[in-house]
C-alpha positions, 0 to 999 in steps of 0.5 A: 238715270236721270235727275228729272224725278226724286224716284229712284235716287237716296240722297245723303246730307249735301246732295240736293235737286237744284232747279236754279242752273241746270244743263238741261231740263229742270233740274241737276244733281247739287252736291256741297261740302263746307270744310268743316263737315264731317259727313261727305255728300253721296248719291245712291240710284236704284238698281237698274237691269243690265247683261253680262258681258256687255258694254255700256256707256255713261255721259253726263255733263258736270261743273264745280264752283270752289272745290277743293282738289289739290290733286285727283284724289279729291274729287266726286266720284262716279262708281258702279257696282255689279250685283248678280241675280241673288243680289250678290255684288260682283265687283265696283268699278270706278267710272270718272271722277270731277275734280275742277271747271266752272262750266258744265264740261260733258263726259263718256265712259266705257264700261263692260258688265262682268260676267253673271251681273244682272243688276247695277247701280250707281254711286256719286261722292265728294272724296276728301274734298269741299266745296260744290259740284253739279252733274246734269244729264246724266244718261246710261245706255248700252252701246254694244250687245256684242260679248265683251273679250276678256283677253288683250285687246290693244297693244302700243308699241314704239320704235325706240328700243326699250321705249326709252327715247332720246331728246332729240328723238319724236314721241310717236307711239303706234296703239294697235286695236286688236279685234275680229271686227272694226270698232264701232265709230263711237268707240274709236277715240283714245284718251291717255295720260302718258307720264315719264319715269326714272 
């Protein structure tokens, strides 16, 4: 997918094809959303063929400019959706979501076909939100043909009993991969978000 052509993507009212500040090439993907408006911005792209099981990477690049995002659940979001050969969807799965920045910030997603998909396709939407987000460059491609494992892959340990640490204790946490193979040097960064309870 690509915002180069018209082809291949539904535009609802908001979206546009802007051709004044793109990332790359001669065009991005311009969604806006005043206050008052009712309707919320949504991008839909044809479906595109895709292999059970297998993993595939979504980048792009995005940037807002006044939008509003009290906390993440206003954003615009990016979600795929999973069909299987009769056209059947199998599952949606959300993939990122922009919420602030005003300059063009890159981003890689992760994502594994379910077993039995056979088409996929994207959706892009403002969430709750206003104001004026673009995404440019915009690539989806398979970074793995080898079949996803389905069973736990990954286990994170301390050595803090019941990993309730005390304030003088260091927040060292051991995340163990769990695989037959060595993981690909594409697929060894970690990204998490570690929040406390009580």
């Amino acid at each position: 997918p690509g915002f180069e052509a018209d082809k291949g993507w539904t535009l609802s009212s908001g979206a546009s094809f802007d051709a004044k500040t793109p990332f790359s090439g001669d065009r991005a993907l311009k969604m806006a959303k005043t206050k008052g408006d009712l309707a919320f911005p949504e991008v839909i792209s044809e479906c595109f063929t895709v292999e059970p099981k297998c993993k595939y990477m979504l980048s792009g690049r995005c940037r807002t400019r006044g939008m509003f995002s009290p906390d993440p659940s206003f954003n615009v979001g990016l979600e795929i959706e999973a069909f299987d050969g009769k056209g059947k969807s199998l599952k949606r799965s959300h993939l990122h979501e922009i919420t602030k920045g005003e300059t063009w910030a890159s981003f890689h997603k992760v994502w594994v076909a379910p077993s039995g998909a056979k088409t996929a396709r994207l959706r892009i939407r403002m969430n709750k939100t206003f104001g004026e987000a673009w995404l440019d460059d915009l690539k989806f491609r398979k970074i793995s043909s080898r079949k996803a494992d389905t069973g736990p892959r990954a286990k994170l340990t301390t050595k803090a009993i019941g990993n309730l640490f005390y304030p003088e204790d260091p927040l060292v946490f051991h995340y163990k991969v769990l695989l037959g193979k060595p993981l690909p040097s594409t697929e060894r960064k970690l990204v998490c978000d570690l929040r406390g309870a009580y």
